[in-house]
Residue frames as a rotation matrix with the C-alpha (Angstrom) as fourth column:
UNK 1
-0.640 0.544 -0.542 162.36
-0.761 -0.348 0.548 100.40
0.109 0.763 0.637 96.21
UNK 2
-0.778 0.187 -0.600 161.31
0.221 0.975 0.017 96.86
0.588 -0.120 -0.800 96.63
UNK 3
-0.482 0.646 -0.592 160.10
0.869 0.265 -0.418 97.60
-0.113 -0.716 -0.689 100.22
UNK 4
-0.569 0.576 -0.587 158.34
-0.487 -0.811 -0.325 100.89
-0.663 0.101 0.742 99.44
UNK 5
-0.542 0.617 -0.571 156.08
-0.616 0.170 0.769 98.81
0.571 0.769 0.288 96.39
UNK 6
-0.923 -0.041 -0.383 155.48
0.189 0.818 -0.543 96.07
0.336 -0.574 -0.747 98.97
UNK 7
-0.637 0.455 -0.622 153.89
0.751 0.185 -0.633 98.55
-0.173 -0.871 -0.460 101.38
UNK 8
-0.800 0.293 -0.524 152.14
-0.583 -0.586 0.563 100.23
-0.142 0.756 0.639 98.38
UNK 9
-0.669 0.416 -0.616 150.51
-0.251 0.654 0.714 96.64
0.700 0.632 -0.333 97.35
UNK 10
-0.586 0.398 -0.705 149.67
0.802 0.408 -0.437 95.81
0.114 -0.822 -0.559 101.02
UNK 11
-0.857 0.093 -0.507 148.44
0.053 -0.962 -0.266 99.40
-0.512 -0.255 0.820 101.55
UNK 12
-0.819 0.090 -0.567 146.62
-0.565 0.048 0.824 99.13
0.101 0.995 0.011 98.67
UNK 13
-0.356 0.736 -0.577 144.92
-0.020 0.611 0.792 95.94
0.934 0.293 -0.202 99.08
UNK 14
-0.678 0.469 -0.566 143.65
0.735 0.432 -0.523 96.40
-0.001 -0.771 -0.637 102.69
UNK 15
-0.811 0.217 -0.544 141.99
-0.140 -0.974 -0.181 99.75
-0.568 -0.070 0.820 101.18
UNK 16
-0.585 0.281 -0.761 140.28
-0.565 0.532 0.631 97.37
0.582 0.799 -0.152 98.93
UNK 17
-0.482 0.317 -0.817 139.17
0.724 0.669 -0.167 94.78
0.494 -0.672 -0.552 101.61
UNK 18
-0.669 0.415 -0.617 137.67
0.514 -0.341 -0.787 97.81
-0.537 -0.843 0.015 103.63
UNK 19
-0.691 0.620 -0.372 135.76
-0.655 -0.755 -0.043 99.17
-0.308 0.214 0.927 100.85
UNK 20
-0.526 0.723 -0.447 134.42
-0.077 0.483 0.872 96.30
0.847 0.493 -0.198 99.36
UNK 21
-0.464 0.527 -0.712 133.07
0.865 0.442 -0.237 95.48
0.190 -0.726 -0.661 103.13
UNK 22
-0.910 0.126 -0.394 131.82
-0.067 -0.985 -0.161 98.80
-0.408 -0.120 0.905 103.22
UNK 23
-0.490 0.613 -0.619 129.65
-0.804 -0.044 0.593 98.36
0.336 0.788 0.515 99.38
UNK 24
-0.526 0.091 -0.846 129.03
-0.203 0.952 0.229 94.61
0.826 0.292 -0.482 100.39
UNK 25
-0.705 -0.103 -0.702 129.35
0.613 0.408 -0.676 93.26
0.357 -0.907 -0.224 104.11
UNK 26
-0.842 0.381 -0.382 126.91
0.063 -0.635 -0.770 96.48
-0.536 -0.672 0.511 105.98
UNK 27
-0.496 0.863 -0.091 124.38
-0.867 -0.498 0.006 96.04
-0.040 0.082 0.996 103.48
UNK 28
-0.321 0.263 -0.910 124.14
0.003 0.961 0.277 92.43
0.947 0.086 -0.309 103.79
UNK 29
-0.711 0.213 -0.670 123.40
0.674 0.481 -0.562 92.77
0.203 -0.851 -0.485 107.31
UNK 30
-0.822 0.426 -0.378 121.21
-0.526 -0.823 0.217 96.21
-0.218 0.377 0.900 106.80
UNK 31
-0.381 0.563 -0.734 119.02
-0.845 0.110 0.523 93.85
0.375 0.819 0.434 104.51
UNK 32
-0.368 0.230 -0.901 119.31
0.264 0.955 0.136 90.88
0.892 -0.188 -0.412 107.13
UNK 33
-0.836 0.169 -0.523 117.87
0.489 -0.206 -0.848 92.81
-0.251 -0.964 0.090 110.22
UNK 34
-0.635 0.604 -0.482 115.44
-0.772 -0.516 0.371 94.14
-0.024 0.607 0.794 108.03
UNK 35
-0.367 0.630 -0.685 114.13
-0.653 0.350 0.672 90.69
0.662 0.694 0.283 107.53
UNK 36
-0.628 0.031 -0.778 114.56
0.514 0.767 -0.384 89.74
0.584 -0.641 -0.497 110.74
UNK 37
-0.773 0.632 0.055 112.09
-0.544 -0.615 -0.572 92.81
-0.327 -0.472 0.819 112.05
UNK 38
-0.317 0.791 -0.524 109.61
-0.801 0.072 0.594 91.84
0.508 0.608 0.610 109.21
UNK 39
-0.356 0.069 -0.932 109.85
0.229 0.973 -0.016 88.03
0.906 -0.219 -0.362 110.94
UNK 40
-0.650 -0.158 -0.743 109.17
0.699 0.259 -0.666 89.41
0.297 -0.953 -0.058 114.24
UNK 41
-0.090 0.987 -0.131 106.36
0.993 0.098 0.062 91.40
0.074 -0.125 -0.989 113.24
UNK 42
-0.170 -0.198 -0.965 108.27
0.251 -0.956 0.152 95.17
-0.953 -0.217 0.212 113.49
UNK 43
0.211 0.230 0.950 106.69
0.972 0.049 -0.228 96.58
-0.099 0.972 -0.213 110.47
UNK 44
0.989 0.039 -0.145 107.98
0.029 -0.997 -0.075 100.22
-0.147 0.070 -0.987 111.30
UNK 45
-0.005 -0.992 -0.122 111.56
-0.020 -0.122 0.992 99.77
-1.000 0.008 -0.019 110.49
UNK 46
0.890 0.374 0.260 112.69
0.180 0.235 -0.955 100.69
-0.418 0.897 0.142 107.01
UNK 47
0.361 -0.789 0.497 115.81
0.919 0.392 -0.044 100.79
-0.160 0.473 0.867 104.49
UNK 48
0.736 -0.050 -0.675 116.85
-0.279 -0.931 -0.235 103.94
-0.617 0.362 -0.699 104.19
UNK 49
0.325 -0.397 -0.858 119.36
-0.791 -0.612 -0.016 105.00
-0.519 0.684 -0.513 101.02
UNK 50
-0.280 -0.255 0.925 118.81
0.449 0.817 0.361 102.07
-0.848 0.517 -0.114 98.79
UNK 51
-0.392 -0.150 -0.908 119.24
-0.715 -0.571 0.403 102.66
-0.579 0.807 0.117 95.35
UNK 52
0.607 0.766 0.211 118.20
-0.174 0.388 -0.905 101.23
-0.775 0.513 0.369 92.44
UNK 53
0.728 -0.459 -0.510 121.29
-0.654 -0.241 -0.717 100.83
0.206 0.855 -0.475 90.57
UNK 54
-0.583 -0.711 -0.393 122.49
-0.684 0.691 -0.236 97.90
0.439 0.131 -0.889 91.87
UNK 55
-0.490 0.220 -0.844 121.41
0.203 0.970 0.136 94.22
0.848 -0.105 -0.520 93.64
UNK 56
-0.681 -0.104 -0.725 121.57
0.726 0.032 -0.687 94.86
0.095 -0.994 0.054 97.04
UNK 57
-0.918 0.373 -0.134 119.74
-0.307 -0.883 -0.355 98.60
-0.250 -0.285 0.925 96.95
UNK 58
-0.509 0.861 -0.018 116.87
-0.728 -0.419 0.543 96.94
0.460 0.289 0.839 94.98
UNK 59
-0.204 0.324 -0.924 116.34
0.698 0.709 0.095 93.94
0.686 -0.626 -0.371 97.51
UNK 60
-0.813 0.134 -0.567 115.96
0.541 -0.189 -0.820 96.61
-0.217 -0.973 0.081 100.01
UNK 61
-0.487 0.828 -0.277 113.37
-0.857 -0.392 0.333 98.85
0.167 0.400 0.901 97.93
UNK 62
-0.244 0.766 -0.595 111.57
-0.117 0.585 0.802 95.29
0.963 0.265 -0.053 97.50
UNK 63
-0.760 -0.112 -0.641 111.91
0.554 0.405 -0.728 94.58
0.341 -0.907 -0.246 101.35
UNK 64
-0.943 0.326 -0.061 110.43
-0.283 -0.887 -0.364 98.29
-0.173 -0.326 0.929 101.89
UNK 65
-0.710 0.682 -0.174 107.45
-0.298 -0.067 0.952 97.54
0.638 0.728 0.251 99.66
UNK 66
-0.344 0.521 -0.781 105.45
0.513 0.801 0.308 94.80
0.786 -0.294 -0.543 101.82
UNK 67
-0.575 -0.510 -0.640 105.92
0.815 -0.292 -0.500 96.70
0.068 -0.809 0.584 104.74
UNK 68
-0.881 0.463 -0.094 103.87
-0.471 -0.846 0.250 99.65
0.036 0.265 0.964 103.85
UNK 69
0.023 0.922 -0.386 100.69
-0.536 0.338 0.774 97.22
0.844 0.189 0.502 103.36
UNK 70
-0.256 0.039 -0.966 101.36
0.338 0.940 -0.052 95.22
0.906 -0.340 -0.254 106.77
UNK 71
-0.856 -0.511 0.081 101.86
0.352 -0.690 -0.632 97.81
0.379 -0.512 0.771 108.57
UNK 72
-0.402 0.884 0.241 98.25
-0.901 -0.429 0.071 99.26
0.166 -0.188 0.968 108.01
UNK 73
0.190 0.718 -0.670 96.52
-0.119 0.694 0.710 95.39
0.975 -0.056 0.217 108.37
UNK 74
-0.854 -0.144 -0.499 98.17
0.480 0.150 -0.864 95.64
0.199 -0.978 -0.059 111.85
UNK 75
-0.981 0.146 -0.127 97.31
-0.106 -0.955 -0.279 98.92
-0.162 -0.260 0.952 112.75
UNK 76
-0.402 0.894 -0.199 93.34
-0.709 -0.167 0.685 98.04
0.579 0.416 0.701 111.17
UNK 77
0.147 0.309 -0.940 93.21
0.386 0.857 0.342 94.82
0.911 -0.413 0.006 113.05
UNK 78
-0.873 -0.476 0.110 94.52
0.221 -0.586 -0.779 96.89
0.435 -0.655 0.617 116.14
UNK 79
-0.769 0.600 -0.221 91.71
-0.468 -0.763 -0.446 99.57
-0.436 -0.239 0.867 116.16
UNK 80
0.009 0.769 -0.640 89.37
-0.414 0.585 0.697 96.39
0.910 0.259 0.323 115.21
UNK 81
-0.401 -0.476 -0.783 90.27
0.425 0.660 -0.619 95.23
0.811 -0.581 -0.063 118.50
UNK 82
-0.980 -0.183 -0.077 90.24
0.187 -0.720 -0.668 97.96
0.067 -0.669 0.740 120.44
UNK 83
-0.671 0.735 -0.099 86.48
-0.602 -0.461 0.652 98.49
0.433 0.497 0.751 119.13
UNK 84
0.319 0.454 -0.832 85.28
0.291 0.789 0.542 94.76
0.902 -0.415 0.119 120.05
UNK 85
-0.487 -0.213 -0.847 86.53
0.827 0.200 -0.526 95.47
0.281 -0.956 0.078 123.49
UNK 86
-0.947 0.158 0.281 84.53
-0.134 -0.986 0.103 98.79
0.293 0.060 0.954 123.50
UNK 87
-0.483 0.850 0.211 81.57
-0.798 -0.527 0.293 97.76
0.360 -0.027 0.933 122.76
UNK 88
0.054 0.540 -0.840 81.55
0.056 0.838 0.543 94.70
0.997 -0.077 0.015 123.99
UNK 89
-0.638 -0.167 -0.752 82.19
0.738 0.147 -0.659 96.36
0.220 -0.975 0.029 127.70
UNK 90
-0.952 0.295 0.083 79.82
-0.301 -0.950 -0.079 98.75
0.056 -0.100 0.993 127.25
UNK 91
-0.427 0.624 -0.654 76.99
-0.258 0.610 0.750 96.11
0.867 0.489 -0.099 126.17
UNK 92
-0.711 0.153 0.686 74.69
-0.596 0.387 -0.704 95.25
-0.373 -0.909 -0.184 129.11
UNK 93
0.442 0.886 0.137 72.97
-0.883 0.457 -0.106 92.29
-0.156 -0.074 0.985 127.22
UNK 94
0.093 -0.711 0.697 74.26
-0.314 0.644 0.698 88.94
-0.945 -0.283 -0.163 127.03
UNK 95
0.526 0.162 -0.835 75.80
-0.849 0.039 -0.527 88.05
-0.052 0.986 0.158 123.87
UNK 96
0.431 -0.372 0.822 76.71
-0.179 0.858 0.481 84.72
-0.885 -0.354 0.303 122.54
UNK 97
0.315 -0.165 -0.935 79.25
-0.924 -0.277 -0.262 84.16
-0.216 0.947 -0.239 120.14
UNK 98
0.692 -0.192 0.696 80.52
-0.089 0.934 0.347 81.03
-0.717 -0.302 0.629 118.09
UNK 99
-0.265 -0.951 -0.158 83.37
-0.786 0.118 0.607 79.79
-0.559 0.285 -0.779 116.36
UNK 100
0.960 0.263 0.091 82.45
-0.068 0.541 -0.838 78.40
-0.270 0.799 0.537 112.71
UNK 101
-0.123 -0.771 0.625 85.16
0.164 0.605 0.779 76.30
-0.979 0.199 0.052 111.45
UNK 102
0.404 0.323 -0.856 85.95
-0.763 -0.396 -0.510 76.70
-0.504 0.859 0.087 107.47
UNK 103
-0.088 -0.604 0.792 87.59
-0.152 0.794 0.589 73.12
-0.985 -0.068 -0.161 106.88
């Protein structure tokens, strides 16, 4: 009897230890590669199935948020680029440009 509760308790608590790393441990790193895209400028990667009923789900909803508005200032500054290099190879007059300091 003894050893049958034993390997009930043990049983038991490593079913515990694998769920809590489940709820806990995968969205802690979920939420840290997330912030390590954002740092590195990947603004197309997002949280998927965060909730809103606990900590963790709404740090990723907030993560999500920013993302949506960087995304397009790339993507505008992009296809601002992409324009100045248009017309500025297409241009056959000489143009001079300077560089005002705002100190």
């Amino acid at each position: 009897m003894q050893w049958t509760l034993t390997v009930v308790i043990i049983g038991s608590g490593l079913e515990f230890s694998h769920a809590v790393r489940e709820r806990v441990v995968f969205p802690l790193q979920t939420l840290s590669n997330l912030l390590a895209a954002l740092r590195e400028g990947d603004f197309s990667i997002r949280a998927r199935g965060a909730a809103r009923d606990d900590a963790l789900g709404e740090a990723m909803l907030e993560v999500n948020f920013p993302r949506t508005d960087l995304r397009e200032q790339r993507l505008g500054a992009l296809e601002a680029t992409a324009l100045l290099r248009t017309v500025m190879a297409e241009i056959e007059v000489a143009v001079f440009a300077s560089i005002v300091s705002k100190s």
